[in-house]
C-alpha positions in Angstrom: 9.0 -5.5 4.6 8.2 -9.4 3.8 5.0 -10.3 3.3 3.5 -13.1 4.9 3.6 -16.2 2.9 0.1 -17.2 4.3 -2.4 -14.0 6.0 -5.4 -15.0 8.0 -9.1 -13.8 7.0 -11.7 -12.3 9.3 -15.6 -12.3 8.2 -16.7 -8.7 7.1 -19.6 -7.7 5.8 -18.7 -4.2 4.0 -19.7 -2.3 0.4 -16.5 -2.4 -1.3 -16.3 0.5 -4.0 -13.9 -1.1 -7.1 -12.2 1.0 -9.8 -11.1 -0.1 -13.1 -10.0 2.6 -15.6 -13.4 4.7 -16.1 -15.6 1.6 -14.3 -17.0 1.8 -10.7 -18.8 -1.1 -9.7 -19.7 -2.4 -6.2 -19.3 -5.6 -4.4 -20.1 -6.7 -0.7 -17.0 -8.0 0.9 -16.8 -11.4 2.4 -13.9 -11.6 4.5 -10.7 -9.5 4.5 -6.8 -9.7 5.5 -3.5 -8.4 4.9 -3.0 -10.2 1.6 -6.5 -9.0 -0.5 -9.9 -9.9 0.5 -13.1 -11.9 -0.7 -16.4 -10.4 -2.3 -19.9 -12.2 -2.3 -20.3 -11.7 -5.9 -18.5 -11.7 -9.1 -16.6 -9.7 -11.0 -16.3 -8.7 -14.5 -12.8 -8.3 -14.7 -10.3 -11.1 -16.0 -7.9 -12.3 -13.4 -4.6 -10.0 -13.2 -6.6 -6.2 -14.2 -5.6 -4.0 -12.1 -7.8 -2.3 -9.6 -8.5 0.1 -6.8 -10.7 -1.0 -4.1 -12.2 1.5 -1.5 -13.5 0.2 1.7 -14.4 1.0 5.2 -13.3 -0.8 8.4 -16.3 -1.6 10.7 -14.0 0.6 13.5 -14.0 3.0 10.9 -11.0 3.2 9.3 -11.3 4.4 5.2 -8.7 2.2 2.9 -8.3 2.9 -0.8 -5.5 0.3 -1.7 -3.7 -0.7 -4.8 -4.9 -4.6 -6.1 -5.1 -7.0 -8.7 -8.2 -9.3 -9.6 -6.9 -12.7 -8.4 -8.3 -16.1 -9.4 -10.4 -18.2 -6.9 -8.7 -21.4 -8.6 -12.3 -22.6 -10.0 -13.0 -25.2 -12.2 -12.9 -23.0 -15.8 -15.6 -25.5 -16.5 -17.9 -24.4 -14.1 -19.7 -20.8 -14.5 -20.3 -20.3 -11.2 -16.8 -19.7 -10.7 -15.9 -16.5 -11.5 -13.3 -14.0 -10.2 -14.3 -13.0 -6.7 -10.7 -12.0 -4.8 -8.9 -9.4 -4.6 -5.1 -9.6 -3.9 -3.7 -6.3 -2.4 -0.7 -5.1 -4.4 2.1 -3.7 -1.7 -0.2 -2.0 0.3 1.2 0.8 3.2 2.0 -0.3 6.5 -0.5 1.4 8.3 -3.2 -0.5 5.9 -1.8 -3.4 6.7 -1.6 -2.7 10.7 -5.3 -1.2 10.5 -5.7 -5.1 8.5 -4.3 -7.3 11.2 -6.0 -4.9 14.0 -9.1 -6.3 12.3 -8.5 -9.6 11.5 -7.0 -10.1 15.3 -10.2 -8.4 17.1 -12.8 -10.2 14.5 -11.4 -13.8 15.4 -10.3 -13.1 19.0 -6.4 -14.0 18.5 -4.2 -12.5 21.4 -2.2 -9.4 20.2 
């Protein structure tokens, strides 16, 4: 399956549950898509670590998918930047169907 070059992003407002090795911390998401999604605070993990992030769909739907810490592209200079994305690594086709249900619904695109 190809995965989209560019994936749109819906607003959510949802406690994401992250796992690194022994760590669980937890983050409010910010918006979500097929490709990873955006949390309202930072993270301390470097970009690349790999992670699993547990979330709920406001229709319901639990996710547990596979993803790395991605870089937001900030300004290294600046400390408020700090690694807030997540980039979902190969997740299954009914996450990403259960993903674009979402994002499609959230910002009223036609089916």
């Amino acid at each position: 399956m190809m995965v989209p070059d560019v994936s749109l992003r819906a607003p959510i407002a949802v406690p994401v549950e992250i796992r690194a090795d022994a760590r669980r911390i937890f983050r409010l998401a910010w918006n979500v898509g097929e490709d990873g999604l955006r949390l309202a605070g930072d993270l301390p993990f470097e970009p690349g670590r790999p992670i699993e992030a547990r979330f709920q769909l406001p229709d319901g739907e639990a996710l547990a998918l596979r993803a790395s810490v991605a870089s937001d592209g900030g300004d290294d200079d600046d400390d408020r930047e700090r690694p807030r994305e997540l980039a979902f690594l190969d997740p299954p086709a009914d996450a990403r169907i259960a993903l674009r249900r979402y994002v499609q619904v959230r910002l009223e695109l036609p089916a």
